[in-house]
C-alpha positions in Angstrom: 0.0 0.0 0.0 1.1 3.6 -0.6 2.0 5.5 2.2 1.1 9.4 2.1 4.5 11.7 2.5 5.1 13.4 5.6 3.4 16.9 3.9 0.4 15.4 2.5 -3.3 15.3 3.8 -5.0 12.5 3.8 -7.4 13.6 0.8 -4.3 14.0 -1.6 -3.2 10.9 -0.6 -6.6 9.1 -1.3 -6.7 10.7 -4.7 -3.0 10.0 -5.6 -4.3 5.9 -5.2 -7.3 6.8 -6.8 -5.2 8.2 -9.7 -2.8 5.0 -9.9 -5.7 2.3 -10.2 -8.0 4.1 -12.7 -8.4 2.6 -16.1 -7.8 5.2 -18.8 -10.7 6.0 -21.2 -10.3 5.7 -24.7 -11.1 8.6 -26.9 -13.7 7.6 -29.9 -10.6 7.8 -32.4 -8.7 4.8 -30.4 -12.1 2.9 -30.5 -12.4 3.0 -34.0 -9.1 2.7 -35.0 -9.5 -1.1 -32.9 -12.1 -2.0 -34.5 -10.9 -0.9 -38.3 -7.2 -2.9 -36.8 -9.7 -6.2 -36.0 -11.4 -5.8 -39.6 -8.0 -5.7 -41.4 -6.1 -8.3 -39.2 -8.6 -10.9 -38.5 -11.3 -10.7 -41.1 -9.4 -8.9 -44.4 -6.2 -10.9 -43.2 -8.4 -14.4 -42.8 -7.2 -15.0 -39.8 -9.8 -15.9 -37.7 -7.8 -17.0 -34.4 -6.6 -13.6 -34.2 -10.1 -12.9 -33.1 -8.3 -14.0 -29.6 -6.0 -11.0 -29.8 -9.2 -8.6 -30.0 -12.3 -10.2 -27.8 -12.7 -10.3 -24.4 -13.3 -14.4 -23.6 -17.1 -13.2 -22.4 -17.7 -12.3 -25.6 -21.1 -11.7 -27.4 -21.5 -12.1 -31.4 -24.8 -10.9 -32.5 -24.7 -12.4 -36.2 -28.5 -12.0 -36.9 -30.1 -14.6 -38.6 -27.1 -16.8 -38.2 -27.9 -16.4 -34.4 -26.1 -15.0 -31.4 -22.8 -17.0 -30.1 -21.3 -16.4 -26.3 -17.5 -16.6 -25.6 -14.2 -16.1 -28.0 -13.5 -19.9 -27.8 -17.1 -20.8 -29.6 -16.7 -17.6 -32.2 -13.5 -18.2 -33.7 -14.8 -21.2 -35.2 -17.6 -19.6 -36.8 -15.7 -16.9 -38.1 -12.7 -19.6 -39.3 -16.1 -21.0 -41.4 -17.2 -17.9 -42.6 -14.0 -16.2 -44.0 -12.2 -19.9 -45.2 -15.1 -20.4 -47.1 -14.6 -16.9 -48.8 -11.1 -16.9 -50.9 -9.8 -12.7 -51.2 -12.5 -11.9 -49.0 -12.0 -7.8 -48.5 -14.3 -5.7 -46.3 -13.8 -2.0 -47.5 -15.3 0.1 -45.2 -17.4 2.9 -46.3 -18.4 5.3 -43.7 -17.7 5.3 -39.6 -20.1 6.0 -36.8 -19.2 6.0 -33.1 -20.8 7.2 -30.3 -19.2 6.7 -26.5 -18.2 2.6 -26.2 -19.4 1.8 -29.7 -18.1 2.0 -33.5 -20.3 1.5 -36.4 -18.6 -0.1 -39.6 -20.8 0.1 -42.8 -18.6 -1.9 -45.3 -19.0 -3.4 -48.7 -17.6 -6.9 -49.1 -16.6 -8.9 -52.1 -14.7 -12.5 -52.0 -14.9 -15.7 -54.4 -17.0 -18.7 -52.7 -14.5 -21.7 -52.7 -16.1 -23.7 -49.5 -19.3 -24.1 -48.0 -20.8 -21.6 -47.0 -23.9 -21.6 -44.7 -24.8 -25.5 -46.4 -24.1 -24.3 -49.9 -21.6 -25.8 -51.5 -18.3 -24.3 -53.4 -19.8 -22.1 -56.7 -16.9 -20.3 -57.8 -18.8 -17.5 -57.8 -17.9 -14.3 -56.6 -19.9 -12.8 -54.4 -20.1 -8.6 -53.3 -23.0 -7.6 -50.2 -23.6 -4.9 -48.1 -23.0 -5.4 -43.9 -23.1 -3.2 -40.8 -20.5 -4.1 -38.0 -21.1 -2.5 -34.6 -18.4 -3.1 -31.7 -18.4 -2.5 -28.2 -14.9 -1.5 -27.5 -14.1 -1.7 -23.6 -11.4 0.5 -22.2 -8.7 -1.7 -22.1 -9.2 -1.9 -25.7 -10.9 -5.4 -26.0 -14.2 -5.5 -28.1 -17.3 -7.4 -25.3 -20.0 -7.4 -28.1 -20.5 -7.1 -32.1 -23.3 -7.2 -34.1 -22.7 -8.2 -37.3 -25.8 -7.4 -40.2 -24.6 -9.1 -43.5 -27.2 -9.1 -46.6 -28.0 -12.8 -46.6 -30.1 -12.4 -49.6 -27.6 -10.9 -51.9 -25.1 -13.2 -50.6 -27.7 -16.6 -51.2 -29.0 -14.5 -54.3 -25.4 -14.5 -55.8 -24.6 -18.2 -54.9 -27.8 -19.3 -56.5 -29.1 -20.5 -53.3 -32.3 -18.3 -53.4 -34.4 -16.3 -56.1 -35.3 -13.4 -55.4 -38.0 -11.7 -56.9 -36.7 -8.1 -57.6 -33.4 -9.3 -59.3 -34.1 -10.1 -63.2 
């Protein structure tokens, strides 16, 4: 324990500790720039166990209708699935939004389908859809939650998994 100095009052001594232990709080620009680092290291880089590096082990993955998944050691997998499936998968991002402890990526994406994906299998096809990636960015710089919005009917449209009325 820290002992106050002979010239101190107890108050500036309290405060000193206080000062020592307190987590700094990132500024919106070190919260983005994690999540834009996670984009191009772990999904861009198709490196899914580098997920690790970025989540907190509590994690939450909100991945819509593909269904919400709990903890780092059950969503690497699923992202390992996702992005091996994908060959010269690239998320461009288009525009940024963040607000306090959360960063909004709206991205186009474009790969070539070489594995299965979601039950379909390889096409050969390449593939380009919309998604929306929010993150929850702690202050120690770990991301706790993402929601991840992907156009699963341009993606199952382009595969030839699904018709879709509007596209001729």
């Amino acid at each position: 324990m820290r002992v106050p100095s002979a010239g101190a009052t107890m108050g500036s001594a309290k405060k000193g500790i206080q000062e020592e232990t307190m987590i700094k709080t990132l500024s919106t620009e070190e919260r983005v720039a994690i999540a834009r680092d996670y984009l191009a290291r772990v999904f861009n880089g198709r490196n899914a166990e580098r997920a690790r590096d970025f989540f907190t082990p509590d994690v939450v993955w909100h991945g819509g209708a593909l269904g919400t998944v709990t903890g780092v050691d059950a969503i690497v997998p699923v992202l390992g699935g996702f992005i091996g499936a994908l060959t010269g998968i690239k998320a461009e991002v288009q525009d940024v939004i963040a607000s306090n402890d959360l960063v909004a990526l709206r991205l186009v994406v474009s790969a070539t389908q070489t594995g299965n994906l979601l039950g379909i299998p390889p096409t050969g096809r390449p593939v380009k859809w919309d998604a929306v990636d929010i993150y929850r960015v702690r202050d120690d710089g770990k991301i706790s939650e993402q929601w991840a919005f992907e156009d699963m009917a341009a993606i199952l449209s382009q595969l030839g998994a699904a018709k879709l009325p509007w596209v001729g």
